[in-house]
N, C-alpha and C positions, 0 to 999 in steps of 0.2 A: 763834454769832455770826460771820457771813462779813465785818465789818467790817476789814481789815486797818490793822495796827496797828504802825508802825517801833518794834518796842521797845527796841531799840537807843540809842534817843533817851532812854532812861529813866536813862542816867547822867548825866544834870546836863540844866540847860535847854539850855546852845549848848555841845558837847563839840568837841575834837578834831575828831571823826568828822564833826561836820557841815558839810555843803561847801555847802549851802544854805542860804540863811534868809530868812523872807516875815516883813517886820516890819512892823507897823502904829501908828500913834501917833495919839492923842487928846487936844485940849485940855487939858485937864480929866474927870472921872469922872462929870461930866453932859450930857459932848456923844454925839451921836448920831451926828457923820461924826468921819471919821480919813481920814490920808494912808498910805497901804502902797505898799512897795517892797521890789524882790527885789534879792538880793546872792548872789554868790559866794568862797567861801574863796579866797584865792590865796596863793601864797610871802609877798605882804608885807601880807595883810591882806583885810578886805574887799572887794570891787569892785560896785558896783550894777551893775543888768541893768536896761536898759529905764527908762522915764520912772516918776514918782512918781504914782499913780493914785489917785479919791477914792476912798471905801469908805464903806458906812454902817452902822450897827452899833445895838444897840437902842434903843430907845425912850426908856427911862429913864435910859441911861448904858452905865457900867461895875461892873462886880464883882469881884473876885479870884476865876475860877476854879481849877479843879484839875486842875493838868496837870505834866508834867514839873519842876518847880518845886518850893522851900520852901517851906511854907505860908506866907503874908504877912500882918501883920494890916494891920484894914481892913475894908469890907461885904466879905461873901462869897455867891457866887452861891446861889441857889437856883432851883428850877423854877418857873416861873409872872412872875418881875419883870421880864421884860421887859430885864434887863438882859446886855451882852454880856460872857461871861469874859476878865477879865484874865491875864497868864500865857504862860507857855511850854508847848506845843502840840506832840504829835505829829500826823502827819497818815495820813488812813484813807483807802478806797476813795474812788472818784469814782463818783455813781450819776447816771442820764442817761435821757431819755427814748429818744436814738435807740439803735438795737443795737452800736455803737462809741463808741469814745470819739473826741474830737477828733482829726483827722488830726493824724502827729506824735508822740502821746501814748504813752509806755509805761508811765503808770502805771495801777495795778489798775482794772478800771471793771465796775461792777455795771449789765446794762440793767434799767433800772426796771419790773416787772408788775404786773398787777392781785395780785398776790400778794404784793407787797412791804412788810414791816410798820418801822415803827420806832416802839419801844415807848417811851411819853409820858407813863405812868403810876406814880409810882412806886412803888406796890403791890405790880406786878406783879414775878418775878425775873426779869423778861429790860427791866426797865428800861435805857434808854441803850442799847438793840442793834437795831443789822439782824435782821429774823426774817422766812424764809420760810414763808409759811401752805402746809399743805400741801395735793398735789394740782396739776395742773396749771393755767394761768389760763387762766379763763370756764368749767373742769370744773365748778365748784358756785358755789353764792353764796356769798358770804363772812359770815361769823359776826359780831353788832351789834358785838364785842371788836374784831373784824379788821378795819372800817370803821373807827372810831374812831382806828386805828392803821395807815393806810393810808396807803403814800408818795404824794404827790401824783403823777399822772401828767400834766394838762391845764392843769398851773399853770406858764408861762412863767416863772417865777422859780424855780421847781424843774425845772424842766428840766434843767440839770444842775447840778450839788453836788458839792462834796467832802467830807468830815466834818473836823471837826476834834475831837479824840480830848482834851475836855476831860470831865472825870469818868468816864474810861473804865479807869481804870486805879490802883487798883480801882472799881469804880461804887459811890459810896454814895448810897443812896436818897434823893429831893429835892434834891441838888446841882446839877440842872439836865440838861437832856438833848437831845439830837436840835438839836448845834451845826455849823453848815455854814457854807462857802464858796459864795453860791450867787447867784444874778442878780440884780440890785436892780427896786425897780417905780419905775413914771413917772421912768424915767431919773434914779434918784436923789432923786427928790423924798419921799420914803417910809423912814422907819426901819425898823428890824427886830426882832421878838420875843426877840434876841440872838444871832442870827447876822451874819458880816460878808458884806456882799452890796454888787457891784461891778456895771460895763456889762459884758455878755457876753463882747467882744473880749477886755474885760482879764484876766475869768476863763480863758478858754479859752488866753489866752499863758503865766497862771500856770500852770496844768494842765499844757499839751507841755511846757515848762521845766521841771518838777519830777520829777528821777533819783529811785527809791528807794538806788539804792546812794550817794546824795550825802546820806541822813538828813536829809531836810529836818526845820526847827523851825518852828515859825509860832508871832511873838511879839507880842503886843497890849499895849501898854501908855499909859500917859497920859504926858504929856511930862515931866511931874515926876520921873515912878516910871522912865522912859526914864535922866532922867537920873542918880538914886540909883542905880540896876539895872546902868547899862552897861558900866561897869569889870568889875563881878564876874560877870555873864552873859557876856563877850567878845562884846557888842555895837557894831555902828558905829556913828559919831554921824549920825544924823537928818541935820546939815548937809552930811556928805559925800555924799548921793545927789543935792546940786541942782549 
């Protein structure tokens, strides 16, 4: 798996250690857009970075995924609903069509090949992972498994991506898979299969901002559960980024 993975992040959803945080919030667990905004740790608290940005996120809602976090009861994700993981969130590689990542950027970045698999099935054991098919790209054809499971190369909306490291740790089979950070379509006008997907610009300022040694967390949650949640996650309140 060349997915990279802060696991450092795995002692509580917002530790100490974390100097970053990409928070997202949603009406309700049936809405499909949210407002996300970045924050920095400081001496006396949070500090937001940059303006409050839309996001759109799946189709059907929200879910409780599995990530950094207590289990919560609640729907819980699975693979196939359409729905986006709620939760606290390590973050993985950024994969991109071009050969660099955004100028700026010094987080991990995978350039995307015809070679590039992320597995969707949960059958298989390398469910939830980046996998290189081997051999060089356009050396052979790729195998009807390896199409199936092929990173999009030609899709402006995958064009670049971050992962966001929900059921990755451990991966259990059907909890959902292949969750990203990744460009919205018709400008927003389009939900997502449960991924949070924003306007490019927005993405690419998240991306250069985002230190590995700052342990970034990336938190999705509905306004409700925001506000249950934010005492005991050491979350800012939503009102303090306007």
């Amino acid at each position: 798996m060349n997915v990279l993975i802060l696991a450092s992040a795995l002692a509580g959803p917002v530790t100490a250690d974390t100097q970053q945080l990409v928070l997202a919030t949603a009406a309700d667990a049936d809405s499909s857009t949210a407002v996300m905004t970045r924050w920095e740790r400081q001496d006396a608290g949070w500090t937001s970075v940059g303006d409050p940005v839309p996001v759109r996120l799946g189709r059907s809602g929200l879910a409780w995924g599995r990530g950094v976090h207590d289990p919560q009861d609640g729907i819980q994700k699975v693979e196939g609903d359409w729905r986006a993981p709620m939760g606290a969130f390590a973050l993985g590689a950024v994969f991109g069509a071009n050969d660099a990542a955004p100028e700026g950027s010094t987080w991990p970045y995978i350039h995307v090949t015809s070679h590039d698999l992320f597995v969707e099935d949960p059958a298989d054991i390398r469910y939830n992972q980046h996998v290189v098919a081997p051999g060089e790209p356009g050396s052979r054809p790729l195998t009807e498994w390896e199409q199936r499971h092929q990173m999009r190369q030609d899709d402006p909306a995958h064009a670049l991506k971050m992962f966001i490291a929900h059921n990755a740790m451990p991966t259990v089979s059907g909890a959902g898979s292949a969750i990203f950070f990744h460009v919205w379509r018709r400008d927003g006008d389009r939900p997502t299969a449960g991924c949070t997907a924003m306007a490019r610009p927005d993405l690419e300022a998240m991306i250069t901002w985002l230190r590995t040694d700052a342990q970034p967390v990336y938190v999705l949650l509905t306004e409700s559960e925001h506000t249950r949640l934010a005492a005991d996650w050491g979350l800012p309140s939503v009102d303090a980024s306007n």
